[in-house]
C-alpha positions in Angstrom: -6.1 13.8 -19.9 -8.0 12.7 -16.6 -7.3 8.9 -14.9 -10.8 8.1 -17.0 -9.5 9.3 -20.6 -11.2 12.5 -20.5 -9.4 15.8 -21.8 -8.6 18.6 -19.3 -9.4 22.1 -19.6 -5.8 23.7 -20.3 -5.8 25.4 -17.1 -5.1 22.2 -15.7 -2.0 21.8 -17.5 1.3 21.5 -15.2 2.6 25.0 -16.4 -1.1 26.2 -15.2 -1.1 24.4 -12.3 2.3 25.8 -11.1 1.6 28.8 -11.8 -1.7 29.2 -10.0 0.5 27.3 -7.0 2.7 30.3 -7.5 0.0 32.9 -7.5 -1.5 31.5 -4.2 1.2 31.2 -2.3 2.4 35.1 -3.3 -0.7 35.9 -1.5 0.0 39.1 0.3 -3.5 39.9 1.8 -3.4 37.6 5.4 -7.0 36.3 5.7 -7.5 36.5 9.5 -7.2 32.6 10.5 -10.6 33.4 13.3 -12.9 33.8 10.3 -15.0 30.9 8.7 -13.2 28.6 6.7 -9.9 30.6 7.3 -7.7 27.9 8.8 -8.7 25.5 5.5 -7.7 28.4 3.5 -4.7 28.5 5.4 -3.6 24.9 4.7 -4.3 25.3 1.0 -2.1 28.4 1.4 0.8 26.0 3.1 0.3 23.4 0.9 1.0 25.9 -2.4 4.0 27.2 -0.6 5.3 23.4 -0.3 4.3 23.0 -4.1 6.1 26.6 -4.7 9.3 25.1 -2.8 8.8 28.3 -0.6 9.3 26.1 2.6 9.6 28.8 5.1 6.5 30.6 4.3 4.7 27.3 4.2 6.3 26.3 7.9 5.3 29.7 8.9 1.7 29.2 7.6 1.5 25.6 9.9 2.9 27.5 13.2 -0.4 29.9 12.6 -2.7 27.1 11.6 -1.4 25.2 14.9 -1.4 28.3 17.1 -5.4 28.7 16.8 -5.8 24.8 16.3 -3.9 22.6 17.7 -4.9 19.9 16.9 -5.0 19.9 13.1 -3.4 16.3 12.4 -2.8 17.5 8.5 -0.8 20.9 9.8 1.6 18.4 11.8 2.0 16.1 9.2 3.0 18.9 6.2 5.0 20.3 9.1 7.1 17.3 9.4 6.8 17.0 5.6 8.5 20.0 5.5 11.3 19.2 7.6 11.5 16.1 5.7 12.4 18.1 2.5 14.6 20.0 4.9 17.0 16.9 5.7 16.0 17.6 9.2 14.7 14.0 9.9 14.5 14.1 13.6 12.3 17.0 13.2 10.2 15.6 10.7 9.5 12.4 13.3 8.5 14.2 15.5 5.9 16.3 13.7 5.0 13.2 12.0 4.4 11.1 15.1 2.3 13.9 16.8 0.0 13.7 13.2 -0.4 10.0 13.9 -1.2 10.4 17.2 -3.9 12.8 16.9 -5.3 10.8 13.3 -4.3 7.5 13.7 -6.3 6.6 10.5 -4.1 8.5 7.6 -3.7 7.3 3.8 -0.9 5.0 2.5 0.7 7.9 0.9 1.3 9.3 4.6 2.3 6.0 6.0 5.0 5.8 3.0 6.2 9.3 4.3 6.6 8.1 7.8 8.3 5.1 7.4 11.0 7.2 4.9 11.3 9.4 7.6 11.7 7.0 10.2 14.0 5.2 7.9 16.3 8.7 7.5 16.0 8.8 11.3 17.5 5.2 11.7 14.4 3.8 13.0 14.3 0.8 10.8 12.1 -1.4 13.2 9.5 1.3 13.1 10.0 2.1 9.4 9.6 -1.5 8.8 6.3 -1.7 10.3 5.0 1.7 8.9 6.4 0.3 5.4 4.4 -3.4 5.7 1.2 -1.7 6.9 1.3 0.1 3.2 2.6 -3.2 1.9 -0.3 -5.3 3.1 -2.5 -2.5 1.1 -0.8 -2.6 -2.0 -2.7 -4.9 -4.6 -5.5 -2.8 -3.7 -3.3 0.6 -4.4 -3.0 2.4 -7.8 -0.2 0.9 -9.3 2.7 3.8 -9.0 2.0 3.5 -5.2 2.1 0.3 -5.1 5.0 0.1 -6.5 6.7 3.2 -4.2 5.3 0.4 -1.1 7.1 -2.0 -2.6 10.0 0.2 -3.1 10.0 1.6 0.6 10.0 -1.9 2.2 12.7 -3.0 0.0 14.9 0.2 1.1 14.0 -1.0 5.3 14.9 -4.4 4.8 18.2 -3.5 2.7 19.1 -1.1 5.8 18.4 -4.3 8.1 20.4 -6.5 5.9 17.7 -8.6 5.0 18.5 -8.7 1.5 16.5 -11.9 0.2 13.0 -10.6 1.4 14.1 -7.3 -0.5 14.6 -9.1 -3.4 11.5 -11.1 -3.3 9.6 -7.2 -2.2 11.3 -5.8 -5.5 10.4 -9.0 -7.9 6.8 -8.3 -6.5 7.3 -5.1 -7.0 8.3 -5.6 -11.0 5.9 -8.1 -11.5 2.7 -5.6 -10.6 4.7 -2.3 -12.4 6.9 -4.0 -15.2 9.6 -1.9 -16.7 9.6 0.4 -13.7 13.1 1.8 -13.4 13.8 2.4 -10.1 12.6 -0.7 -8.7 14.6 -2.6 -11.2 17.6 -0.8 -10.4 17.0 -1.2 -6.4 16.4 -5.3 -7.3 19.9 -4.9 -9.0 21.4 -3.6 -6.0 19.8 -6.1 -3.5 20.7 -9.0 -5.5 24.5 -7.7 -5.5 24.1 -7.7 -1.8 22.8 -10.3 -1.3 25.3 -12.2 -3.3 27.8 -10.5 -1.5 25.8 -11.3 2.3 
């Protein structure tokens, strides 16, 4: 079923879905990326190889995208995704940053990847303010990402030892997603540090 209740043809099922991810991304014919519509093509290409966990075809896929156009904010930012999945965080910062700086206007989602990537780079003062900007949003955010911004501020201000604001973050947090696992056990954690602090 949809967000609204309604029932999904069954070729939207997640066995479906991954497998038409798969089939795309096993595409062997290369569309040339000059042609009409190509370089969108391309990114949905990229985008299946991430989904496929095929990370290297998908990085190759952004260097072509990025060697026609470079300019394509959403090439930069799933190139830095993909060196986030990679561990290779000071990678994915950069990549990340150069997205920002060409589409300064991206979704909460990507400002939640940024300041996790920022936060595996050991910037925690820019992490923190990519995390509150997503913050600020949330009681106007679907519920599960509101809870991942409450979540990713928590994680910044654990790093910077502020462990009571995390606490507060993660009661917030639980309050607006009740029973949410992860937040409760990252509330545990805080308030053991914080008792510890």
């Amino acid at each position: 079923m949809d967000s609204a209740g309604r029932q999904l043809p069954a070729f939207f099922s997640p066995p479906a879905a991954a497998r038409a991810a798969r089939l795309v991304a096993s595409r062997t014919i290369p569309i040339p990326l000059t042609e009409p519509g190509a370089i969108e093509a391309a990114m949905e290409r990229a985008r299946a190889l991430v989904q496929a966990r095929d990370l290297d075809g998908a990085a190759r896929a952004c260097a072509e995208i990025l060697a026609l156009d470079p300019a394509r904010a959403d090439a930069w930012f799933m190139r830095g995704v993909i060196h986030a999945e990679c561990r290779d965080a000071r990678q994915a910062r950069a990549h990340l940053t150069r997205a920002f700086e060409l589409q300064p206007s991206q979704s909460p989602a990507n400002h939640l990847v940024y300041a996790n990537v920022l936060l595996e780079a050991g910037e925690l003062r820019a992490a923190e303010i990519e995390a509150r900007k997503v913050f600020a949003a949330s009681p106007w955010l679907a519920p599960a990402l509101g809870a991942h911004a409450h979540a990713t501020l928590a994680r910044v201000l654990i790093a910077r030892g502020n462990f009571g604001e995390a606490v507060a973050i993660l009661q917030a947090g639980l309050a607006r997603l009740p029973g949410d696992a992860a937040l409760a056990h990252q509330l545990a954690y805080a308030r053991q540090r914080l008792a510890g602090a």
